[in-house]
N, C-alpha and C positions, 0 to 999 in steps of 0.2 A: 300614717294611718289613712286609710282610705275614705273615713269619715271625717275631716279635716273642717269640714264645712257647719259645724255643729255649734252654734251659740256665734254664728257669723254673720252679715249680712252680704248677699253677693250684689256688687252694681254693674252695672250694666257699664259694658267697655265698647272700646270708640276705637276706630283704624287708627293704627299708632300705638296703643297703650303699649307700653314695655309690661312684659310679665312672665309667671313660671308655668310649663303644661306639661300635664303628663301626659306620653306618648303615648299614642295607640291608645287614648280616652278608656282606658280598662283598667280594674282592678288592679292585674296585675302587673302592673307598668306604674310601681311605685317610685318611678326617679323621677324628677322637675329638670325639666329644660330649657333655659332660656330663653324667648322669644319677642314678637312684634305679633299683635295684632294685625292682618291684613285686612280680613272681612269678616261683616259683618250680614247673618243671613236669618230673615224672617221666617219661620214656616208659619202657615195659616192652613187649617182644621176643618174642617165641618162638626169632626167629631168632640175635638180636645182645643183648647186655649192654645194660642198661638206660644209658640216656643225659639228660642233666638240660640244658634250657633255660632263658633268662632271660628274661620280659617284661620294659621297661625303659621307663622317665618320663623323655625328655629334658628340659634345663631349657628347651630354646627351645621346652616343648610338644607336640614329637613324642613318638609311638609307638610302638612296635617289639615286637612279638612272638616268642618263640623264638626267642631270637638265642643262637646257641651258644657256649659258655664262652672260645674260643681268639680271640672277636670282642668281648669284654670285658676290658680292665685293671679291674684291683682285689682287693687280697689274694693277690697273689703270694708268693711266695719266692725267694729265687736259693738258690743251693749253697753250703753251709754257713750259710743263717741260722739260729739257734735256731728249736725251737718256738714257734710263735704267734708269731712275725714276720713282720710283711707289707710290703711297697710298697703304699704309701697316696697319695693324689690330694689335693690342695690344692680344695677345693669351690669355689671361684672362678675360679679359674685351672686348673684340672685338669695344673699342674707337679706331677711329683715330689716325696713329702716322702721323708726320710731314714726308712728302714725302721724299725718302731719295735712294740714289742710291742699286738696288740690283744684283747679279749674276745672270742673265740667265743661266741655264744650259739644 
């Protein structure tokens, strides 16, 4: 579902994070594809709040630039996880693991 992000928290990802994106950040590019974080890119506003995009390293290769945070799993939270718990991605399989405490850095 394209509204996947619903009763989620999204955090903020860091160069490195393993995780799943959807291609081509659209609607209709509902398959997850495994990746790497590469960058990380600020825009700044006059008009609107600053907003944060992700380049991303598919494993099959591809690349994707500026792909916005609600088009990326990884380092979620649901409602009531403690701090510094996230839904994390199986690096092979990009299943679900069992939410589990991680290092910020």
């Amino acid at each position: 579902d394209y509204d996947w992000v619903s009763g989620l928290t999204l955090h903020p990802l860091t160069v490195g994070d393993r995780i799943l994106g959807r291609w081509r950040h659209s609607e209709a590019g509902r398959k997850w594809h495994l990746g790497e974080i590469r960058a990380v890119r600020l825009h700044h506003s006059a008009q609107a709040s600053s907003t944060t995009t992700y380049d991303v390293d598919y494993d099959d290769g591809d690349q994707e630039s500026e792909v916005d945070r609600r088009n990326i799993k990884g380092k979620e939270s649901r409602p009531g996880d403690p701090p510094g718990v996230f839904i994390l991605f199986k690096k092979t399989t990009g299943k679900e693991l069992p939410a589990k405490a991680v290092a910020d850095s």
